[in-house]
C-alpha positions as CSV (number, residue, x, y, z in Angstrom):
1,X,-2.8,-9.2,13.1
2,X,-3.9,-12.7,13.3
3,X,-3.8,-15.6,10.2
4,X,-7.3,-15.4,9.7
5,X,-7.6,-11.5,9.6
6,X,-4.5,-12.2,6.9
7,X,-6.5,-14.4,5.2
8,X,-9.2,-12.4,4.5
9,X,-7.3,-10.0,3.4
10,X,-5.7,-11.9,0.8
11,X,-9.5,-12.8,-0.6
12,X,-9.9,-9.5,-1.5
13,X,-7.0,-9.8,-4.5
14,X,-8.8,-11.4,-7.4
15,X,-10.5,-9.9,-10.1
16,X,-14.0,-10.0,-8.8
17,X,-13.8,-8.8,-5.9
18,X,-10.8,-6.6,-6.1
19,X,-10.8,-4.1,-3.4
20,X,-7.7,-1.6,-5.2
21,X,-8.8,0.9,-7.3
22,X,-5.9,3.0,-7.9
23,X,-2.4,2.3,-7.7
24,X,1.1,4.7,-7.0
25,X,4.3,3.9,-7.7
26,X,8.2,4.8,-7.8
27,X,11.5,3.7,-9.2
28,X,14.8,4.8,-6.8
29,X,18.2,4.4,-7.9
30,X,20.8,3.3,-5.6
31,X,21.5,7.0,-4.3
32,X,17.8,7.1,-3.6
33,X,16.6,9.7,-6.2
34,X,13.1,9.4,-7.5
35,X,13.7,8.7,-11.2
36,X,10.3,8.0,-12.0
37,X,6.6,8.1,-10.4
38,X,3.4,6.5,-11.3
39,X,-0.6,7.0,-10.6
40,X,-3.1,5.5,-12.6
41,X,-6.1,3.7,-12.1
42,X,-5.8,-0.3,-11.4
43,X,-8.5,-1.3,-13.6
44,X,-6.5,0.4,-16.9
45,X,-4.1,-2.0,-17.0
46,X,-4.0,-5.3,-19.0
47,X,-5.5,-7.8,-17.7
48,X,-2.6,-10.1,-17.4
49,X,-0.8,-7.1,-15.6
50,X,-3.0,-6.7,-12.9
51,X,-3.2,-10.3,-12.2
52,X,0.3,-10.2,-11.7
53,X,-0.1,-7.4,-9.6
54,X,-2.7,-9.2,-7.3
55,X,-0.1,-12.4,-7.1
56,X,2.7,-10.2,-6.3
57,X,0.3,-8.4,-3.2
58,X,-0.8,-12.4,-2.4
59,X,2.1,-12.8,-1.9
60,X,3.4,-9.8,0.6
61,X,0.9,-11.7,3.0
62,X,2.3,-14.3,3.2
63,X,4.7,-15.6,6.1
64,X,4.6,-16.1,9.7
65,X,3.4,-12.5,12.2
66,X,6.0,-10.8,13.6
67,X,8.5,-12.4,11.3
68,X,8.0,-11.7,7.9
69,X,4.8,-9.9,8.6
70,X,5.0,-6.8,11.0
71,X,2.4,-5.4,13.4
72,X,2.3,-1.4,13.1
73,X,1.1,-0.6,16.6
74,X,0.0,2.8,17.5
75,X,-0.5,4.1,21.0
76,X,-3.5,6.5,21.4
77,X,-0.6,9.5,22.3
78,X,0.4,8.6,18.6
79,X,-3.0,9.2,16.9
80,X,-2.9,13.4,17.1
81,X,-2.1,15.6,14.3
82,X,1.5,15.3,12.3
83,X,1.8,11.5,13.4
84,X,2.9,8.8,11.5
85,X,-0.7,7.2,12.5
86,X,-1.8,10.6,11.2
87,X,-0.2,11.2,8.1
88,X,-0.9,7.4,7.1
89,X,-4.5,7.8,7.6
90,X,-4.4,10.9,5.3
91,X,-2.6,9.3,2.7
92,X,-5.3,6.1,3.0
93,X,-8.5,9.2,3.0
94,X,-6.9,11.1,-0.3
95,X,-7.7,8.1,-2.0
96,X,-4.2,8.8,-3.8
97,X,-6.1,11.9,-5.0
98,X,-3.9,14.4,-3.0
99,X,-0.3,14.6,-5.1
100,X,1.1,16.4,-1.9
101,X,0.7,14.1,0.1
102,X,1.5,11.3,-2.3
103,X,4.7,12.8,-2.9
104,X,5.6,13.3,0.5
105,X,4.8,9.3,1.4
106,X,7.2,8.7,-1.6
107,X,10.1,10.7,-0.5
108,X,10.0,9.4,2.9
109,X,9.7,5.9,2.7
């Protein structure tokens, strides 16, 4: 991924032109047990919430490529069925609508 790819990227986070609709979350406790997981549409939070949300994913672009920012690169062997390529573009499809799959991203990662 290059800067200005980055860049517009990071234009998307702002309240007019936000491009998240829904968000999913989980806390993990040191032994890493799911204590706690979240679903709920971006827009229902408070206003000052979500903008801190859009800072704090700002902010996860920032840095230099291929230090602080990481390339996922996929071969075309690794685009067939039960990939990671796979399974990732499943979980960006379900639109966070599809709890299994949800759940499985969650427990994984």
């Amino acid at each position: 991924m290059i800067r200005e790819e980055i860049n517009e990227i990071k234009k998307q986070f702002n309240k007019d032109t936000n491009v998240i609709t829904k968000y999913a979350g989980c806390y993990v406790d040191a032994e890493k047990n799911i204590k706690f997981m979240t679903k709920d549409a971006f827009y229902s939070l408070p206003e000052e919430d979500a903008f801190k949300y859009e800072e704090i994913f700002r902010k996860t672009l920032s840095g230099a490529v291929g230090k602080s920012l990481l390339t996922l690169d996929f071969s075309i062997d690794e685009e067939g069925a039960d990939t990671p390529h796979a399974f990732l573009m499943k979980l960006r499809e379900s639109r966070l609508d599809d709890e299994l799959i949800l759940g499985i991203f969650q427990k994984s990662y």
